[in-house]
FIPA-121997 format. One record per residue (C-alpha): residue number from 1; x, y, z; residue in one letter. Coordinates in nm, 4 decimals, always signed. Layout:
PT resi        x        y        z resn
PT  NUM        X        Y        Z    a
...
This chain:
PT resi        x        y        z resn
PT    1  +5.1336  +2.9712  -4.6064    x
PT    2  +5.4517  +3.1407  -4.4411    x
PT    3  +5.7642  +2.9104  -4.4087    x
PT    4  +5.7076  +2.7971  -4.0335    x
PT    5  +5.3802  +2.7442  -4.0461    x
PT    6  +5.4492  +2.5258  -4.3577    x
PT    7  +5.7083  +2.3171  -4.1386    x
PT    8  +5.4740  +2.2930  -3.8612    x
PT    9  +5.2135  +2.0756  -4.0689    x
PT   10  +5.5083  +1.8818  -4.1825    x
PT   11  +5.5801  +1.8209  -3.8256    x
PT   12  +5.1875  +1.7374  -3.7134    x
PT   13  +5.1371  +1.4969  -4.0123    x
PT   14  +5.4096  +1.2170  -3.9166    x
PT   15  +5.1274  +1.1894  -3.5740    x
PT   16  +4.8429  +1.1765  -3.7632    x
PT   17  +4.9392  +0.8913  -3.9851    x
PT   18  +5.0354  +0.7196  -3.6655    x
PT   19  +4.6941  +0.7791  -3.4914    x
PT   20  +4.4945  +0.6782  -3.7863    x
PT   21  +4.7449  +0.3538  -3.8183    x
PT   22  +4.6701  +0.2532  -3.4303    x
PT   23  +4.3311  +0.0701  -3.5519    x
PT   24  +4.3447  -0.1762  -3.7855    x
PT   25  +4.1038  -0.0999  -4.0487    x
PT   26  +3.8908  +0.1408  -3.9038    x
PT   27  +3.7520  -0.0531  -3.6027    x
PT   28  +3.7117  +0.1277  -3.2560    x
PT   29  +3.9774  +0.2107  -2.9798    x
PT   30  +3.9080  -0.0422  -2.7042    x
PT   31  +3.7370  +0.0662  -2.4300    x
PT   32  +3.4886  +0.3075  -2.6802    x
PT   33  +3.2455  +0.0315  -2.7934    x
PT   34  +2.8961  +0.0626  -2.6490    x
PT   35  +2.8058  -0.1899  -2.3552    x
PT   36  +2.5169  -0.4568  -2.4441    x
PT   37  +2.2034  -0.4282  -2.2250    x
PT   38  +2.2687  -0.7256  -2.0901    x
PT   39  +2.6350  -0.6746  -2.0362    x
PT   40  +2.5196  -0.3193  -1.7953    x
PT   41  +2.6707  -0.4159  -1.4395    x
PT   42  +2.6417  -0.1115  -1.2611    x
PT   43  +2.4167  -0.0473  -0.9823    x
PT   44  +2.3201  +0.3282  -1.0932    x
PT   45  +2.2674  +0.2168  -1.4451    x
PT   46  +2.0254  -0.0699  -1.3803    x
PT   47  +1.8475  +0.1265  -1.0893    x
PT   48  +1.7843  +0.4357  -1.3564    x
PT   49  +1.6988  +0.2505  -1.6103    x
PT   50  +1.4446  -0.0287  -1.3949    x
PT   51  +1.3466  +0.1154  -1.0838    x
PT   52  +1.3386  +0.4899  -1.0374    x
PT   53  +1.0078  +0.5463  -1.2404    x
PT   54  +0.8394  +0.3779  -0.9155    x
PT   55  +1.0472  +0.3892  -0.6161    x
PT   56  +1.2259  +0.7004  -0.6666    x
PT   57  +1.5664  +0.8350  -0.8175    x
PT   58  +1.7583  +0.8207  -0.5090    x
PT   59  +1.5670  +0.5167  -0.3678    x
PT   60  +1.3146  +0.7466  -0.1698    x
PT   61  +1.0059  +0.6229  -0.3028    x
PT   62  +0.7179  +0.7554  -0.5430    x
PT   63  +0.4438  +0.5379  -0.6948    x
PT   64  +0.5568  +0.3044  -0.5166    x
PT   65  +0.7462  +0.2398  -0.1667    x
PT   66  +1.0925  +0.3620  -0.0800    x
PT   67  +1.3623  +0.0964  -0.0707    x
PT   68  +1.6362  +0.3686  +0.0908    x
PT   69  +1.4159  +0.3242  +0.3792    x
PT   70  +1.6489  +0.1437  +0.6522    x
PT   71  +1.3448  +0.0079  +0.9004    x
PT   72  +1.1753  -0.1762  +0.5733    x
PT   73  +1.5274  -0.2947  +0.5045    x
PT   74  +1.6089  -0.4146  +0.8216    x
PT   75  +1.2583  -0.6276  +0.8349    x
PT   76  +1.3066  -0.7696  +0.4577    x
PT   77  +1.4761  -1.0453  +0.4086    x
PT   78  +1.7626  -0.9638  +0.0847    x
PT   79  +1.6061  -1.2975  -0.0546    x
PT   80  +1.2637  -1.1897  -0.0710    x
PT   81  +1.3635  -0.8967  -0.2375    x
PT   82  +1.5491  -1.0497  -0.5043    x
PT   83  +1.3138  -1.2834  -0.5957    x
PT   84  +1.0364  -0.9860  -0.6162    x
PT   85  +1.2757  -0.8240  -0.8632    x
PT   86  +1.3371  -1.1330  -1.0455    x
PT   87  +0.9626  -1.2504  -1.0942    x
PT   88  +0.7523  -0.9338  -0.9570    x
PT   89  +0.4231  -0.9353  -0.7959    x
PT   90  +0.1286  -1.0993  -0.9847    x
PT   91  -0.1673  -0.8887  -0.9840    x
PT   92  +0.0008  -0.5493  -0.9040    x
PT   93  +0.2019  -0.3321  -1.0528    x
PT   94  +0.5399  -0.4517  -1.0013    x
PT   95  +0.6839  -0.6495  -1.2897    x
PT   96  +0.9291  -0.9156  -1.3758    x
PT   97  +1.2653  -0.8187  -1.4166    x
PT   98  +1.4481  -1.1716  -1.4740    x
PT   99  +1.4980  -1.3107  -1.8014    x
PT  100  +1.3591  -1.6494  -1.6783    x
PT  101  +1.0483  -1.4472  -1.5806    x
PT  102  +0.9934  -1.2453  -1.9338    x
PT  103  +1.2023  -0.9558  -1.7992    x
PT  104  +1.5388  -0.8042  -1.9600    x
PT  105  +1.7476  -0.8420  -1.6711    x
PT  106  +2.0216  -1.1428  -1.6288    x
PT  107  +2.0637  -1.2744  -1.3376    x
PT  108  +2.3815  -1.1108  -1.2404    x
PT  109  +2.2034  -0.7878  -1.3158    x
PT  110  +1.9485  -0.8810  -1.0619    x
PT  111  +2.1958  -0.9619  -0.8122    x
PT  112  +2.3868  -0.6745  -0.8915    x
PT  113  +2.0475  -0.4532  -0.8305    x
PT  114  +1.9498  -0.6654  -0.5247    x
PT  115  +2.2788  -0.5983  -0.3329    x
PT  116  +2.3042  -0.2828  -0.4451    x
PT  117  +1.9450  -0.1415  -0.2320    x
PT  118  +2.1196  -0.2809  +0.0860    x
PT  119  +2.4947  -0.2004  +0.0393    x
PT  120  +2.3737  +0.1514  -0.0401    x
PT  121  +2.0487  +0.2719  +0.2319    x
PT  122  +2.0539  -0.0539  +0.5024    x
PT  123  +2.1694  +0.0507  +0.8560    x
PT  124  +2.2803  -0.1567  +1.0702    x
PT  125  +2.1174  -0.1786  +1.4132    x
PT  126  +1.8848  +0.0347  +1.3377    x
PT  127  +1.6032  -0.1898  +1.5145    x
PT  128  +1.7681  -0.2701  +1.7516    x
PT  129  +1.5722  -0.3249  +2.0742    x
PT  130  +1.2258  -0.2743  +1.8675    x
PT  131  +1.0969  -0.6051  +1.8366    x
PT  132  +0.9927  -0.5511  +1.5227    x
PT  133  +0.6767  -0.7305  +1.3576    x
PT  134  +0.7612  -1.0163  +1.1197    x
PT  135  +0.8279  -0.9144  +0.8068    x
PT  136  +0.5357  -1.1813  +0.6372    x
PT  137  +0.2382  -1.2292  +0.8197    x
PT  138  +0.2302  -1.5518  +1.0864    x
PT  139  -0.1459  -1.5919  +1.1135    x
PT  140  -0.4468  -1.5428  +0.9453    x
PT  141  -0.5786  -1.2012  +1.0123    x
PT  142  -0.9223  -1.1330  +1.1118    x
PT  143  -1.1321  -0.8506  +0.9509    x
PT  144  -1.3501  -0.7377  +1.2288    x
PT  145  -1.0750  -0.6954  +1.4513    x
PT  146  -0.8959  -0.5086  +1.2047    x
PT  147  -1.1601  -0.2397  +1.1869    x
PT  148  -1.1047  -0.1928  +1.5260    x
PT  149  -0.7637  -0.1143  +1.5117    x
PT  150  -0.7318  +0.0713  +1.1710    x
PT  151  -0.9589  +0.2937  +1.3877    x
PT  152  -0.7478  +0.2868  +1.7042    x
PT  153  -0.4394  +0.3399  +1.4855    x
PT  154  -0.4915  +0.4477  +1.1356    x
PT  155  -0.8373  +0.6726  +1.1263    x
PT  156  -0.6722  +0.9998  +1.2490    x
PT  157  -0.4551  +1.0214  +0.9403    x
PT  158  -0.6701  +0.8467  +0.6954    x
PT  159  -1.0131  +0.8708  +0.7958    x
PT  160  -1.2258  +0.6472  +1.0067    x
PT  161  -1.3644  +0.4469  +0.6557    x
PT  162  -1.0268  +0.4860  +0.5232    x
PT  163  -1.1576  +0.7270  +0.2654    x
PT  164  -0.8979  +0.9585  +0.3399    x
PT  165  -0.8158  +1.2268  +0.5998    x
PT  166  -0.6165  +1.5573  +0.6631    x
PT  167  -0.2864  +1.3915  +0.7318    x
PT  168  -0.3119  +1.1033  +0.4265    x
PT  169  -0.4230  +0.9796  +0.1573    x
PT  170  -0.7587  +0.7512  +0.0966    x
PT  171  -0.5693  +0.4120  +0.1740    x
PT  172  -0.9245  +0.2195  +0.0586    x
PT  173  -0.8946  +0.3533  -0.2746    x
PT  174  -1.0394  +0.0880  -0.5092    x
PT  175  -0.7241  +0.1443  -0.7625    x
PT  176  -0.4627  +0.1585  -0.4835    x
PT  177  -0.6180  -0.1871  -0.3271    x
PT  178  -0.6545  -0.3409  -0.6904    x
PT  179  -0.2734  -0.2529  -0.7230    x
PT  180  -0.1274  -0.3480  -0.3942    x
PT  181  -0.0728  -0.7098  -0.2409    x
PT  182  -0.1508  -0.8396  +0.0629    x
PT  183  +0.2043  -0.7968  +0.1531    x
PT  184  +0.2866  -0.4782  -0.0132    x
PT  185  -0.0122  -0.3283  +0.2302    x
PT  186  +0.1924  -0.4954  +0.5604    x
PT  187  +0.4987  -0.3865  +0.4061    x
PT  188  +0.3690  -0.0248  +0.4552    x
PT  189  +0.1889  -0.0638  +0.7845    x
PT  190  +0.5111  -0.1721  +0.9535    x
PT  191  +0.7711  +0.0501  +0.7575    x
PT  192  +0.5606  +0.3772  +0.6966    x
PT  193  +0.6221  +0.5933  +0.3816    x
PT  194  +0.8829  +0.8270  +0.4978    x
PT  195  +0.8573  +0.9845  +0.1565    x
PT  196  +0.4921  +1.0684  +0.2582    x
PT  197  +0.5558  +1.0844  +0.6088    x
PT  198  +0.3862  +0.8256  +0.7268    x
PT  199  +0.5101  +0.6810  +1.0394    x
PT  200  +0.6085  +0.3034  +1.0769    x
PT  201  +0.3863  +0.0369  +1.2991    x
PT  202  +0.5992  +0.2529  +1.6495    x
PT  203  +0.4816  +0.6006  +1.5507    x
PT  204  +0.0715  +0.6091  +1.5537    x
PT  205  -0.0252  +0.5946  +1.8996    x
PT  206  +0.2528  +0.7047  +2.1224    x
PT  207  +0.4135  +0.4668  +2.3274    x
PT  208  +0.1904  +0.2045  +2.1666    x
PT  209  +0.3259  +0.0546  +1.8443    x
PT  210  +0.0907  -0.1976  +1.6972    x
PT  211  +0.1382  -0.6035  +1.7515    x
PT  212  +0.2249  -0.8583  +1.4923    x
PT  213  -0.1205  -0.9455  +1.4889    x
PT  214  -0.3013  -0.6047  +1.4898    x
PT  215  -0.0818  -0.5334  +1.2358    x
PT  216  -0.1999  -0.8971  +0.9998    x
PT  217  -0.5908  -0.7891  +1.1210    x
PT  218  -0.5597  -0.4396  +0.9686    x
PT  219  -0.4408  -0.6095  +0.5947    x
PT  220  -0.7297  -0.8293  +0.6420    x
PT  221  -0.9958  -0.5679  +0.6629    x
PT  222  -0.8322  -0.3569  +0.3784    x
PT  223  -0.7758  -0.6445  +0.1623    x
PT  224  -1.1619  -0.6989  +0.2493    x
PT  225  -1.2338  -0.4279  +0.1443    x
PT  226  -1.1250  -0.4915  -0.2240    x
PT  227  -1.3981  -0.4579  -0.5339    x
PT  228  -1.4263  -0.7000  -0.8054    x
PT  229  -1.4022  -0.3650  -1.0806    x
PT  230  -1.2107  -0.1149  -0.9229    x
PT  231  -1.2771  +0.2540  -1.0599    x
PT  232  -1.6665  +0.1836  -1.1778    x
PT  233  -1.9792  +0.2151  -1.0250    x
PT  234  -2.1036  -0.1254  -1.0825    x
PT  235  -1.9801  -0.4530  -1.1622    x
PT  236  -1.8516  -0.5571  -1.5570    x
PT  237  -2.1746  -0.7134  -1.6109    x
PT  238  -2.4250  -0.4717  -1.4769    x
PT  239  -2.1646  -0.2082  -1.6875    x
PT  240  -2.3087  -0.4310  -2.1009    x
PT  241  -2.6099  -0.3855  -1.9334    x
PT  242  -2.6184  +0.0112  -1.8681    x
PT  243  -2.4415  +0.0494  -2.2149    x
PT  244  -2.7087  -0.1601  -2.4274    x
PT  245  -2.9896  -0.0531  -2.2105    x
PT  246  -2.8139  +0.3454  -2.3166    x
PT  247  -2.8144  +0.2154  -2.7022    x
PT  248  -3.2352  +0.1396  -2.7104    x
PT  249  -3.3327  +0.4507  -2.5251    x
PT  250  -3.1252  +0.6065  -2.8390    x
């Protein structure tokens, strides 16, 4: 080792020992420890980690509905929101997030994920002038009626049985019905699926959105329309009976 570069080590070492001497007894610089789940505060964080699977990485939807959709903001109420990400939906697919509920979430994290979806995608005004249909259903709906106007306003897109059409998707699916709530079906017959271009309860008949009760009659005759054993042929108990009758005939 030449002379300087001798000297220069000598001159490098004095910083060393003073770096390694910062932390008493090996522990970590503050500010490099790793954050407790619980302790996670951020918005993009928690979203990532506990919504984007269904609704979409940047809020625009997927399995399930898009929440960076301003007209289903403006009709929810930030209440009814939280308290669907605190407890869920029983029966469907959306779970409980809240600790309280069997979730993972505290509630500050819920808050923090509730305020978040509006502070981020709500726009203000943007119903403005629209009387828009309540956001929960006022009356009981009727079935028959509903029939009627699915076919007045839903049949060109998704068939006249609801089966499925050119334009969308087969909204009497018996999975998709055995997966959705009552309100999760209004929710997307007033707000559309913009992510599937699907117009809201102003944009199926021009110049004639649908009424607050057309609107309840329609969720009536799809939620009618519900099977006790979605995704077989015949019921669970006719289904022992195939399968033993299949083991004799063996």
């Amino acid at each position: 080792m030449s002379r300087i570069a001798y000297l220069s080590a000598l001159a490098v070492l004095p910083l060393v020992l003073l770096s390694a001497c910062s932390t008493q007894n090996g522990q970590p610089q503050k500010g490099t420890e790793p954050v407790a789940p619980n302790q996670v505060v951020d918005f993009g964080t928690l979203y990532a980690q506990n919504c984007a699977a269904c609704h979409g990485s940047e809020g625009r939807g997927g399995a399930s509905i898009a929440l960076a959709n301003p007209v289903y903001l403006a009709i929810v109420d930030e209440n009814a929101v939280h308290n669907v990400v605190a407890n869920g939906v029983r029966g469907t697919s959306m779970p409980a997030f809240a600790q309280s509920a069997g979730g993972l979430l505290t509630d500050e994290q819920i808050n923090v994920i509730t305020s978040g979806i509006f502070s981020r995608w709500e726009r203000k005004g943007i119903l403005d002038g629209a009387n828009p249909p309540s956001y929960a259903a006022k009356t009981t709906g009727d079935a028959a009626r509903g029939e009627i106007a699915f076919g007045t306003y839903c049949a060109s897109c998704h068939g006249p049985e609801g089966h499925g059409g050119s334009k969308g998707s087969a909204i009497r699916n018996d999975s998709f019905l055995a997966l959705v709530s009552d309100q999760g079906l209004r929710t997307i017959v007033i707000t559309g699926r913009p992510d599937l271009r699907a117009p809201d309860w102003r944009g199926n008949v021009a110049g004639k959105p649908m009424s607050d009760q057309e609107i309840t009659d329609v969720v009536a005759w799809l939620a009618s329309r519900r099977v006790q054993s979605p995704g077989q042929p015949y019921s669970a108990s006719n289904s022992a009976q195939h399968h033993l009758s299949e083991h004799l005939e063996q």
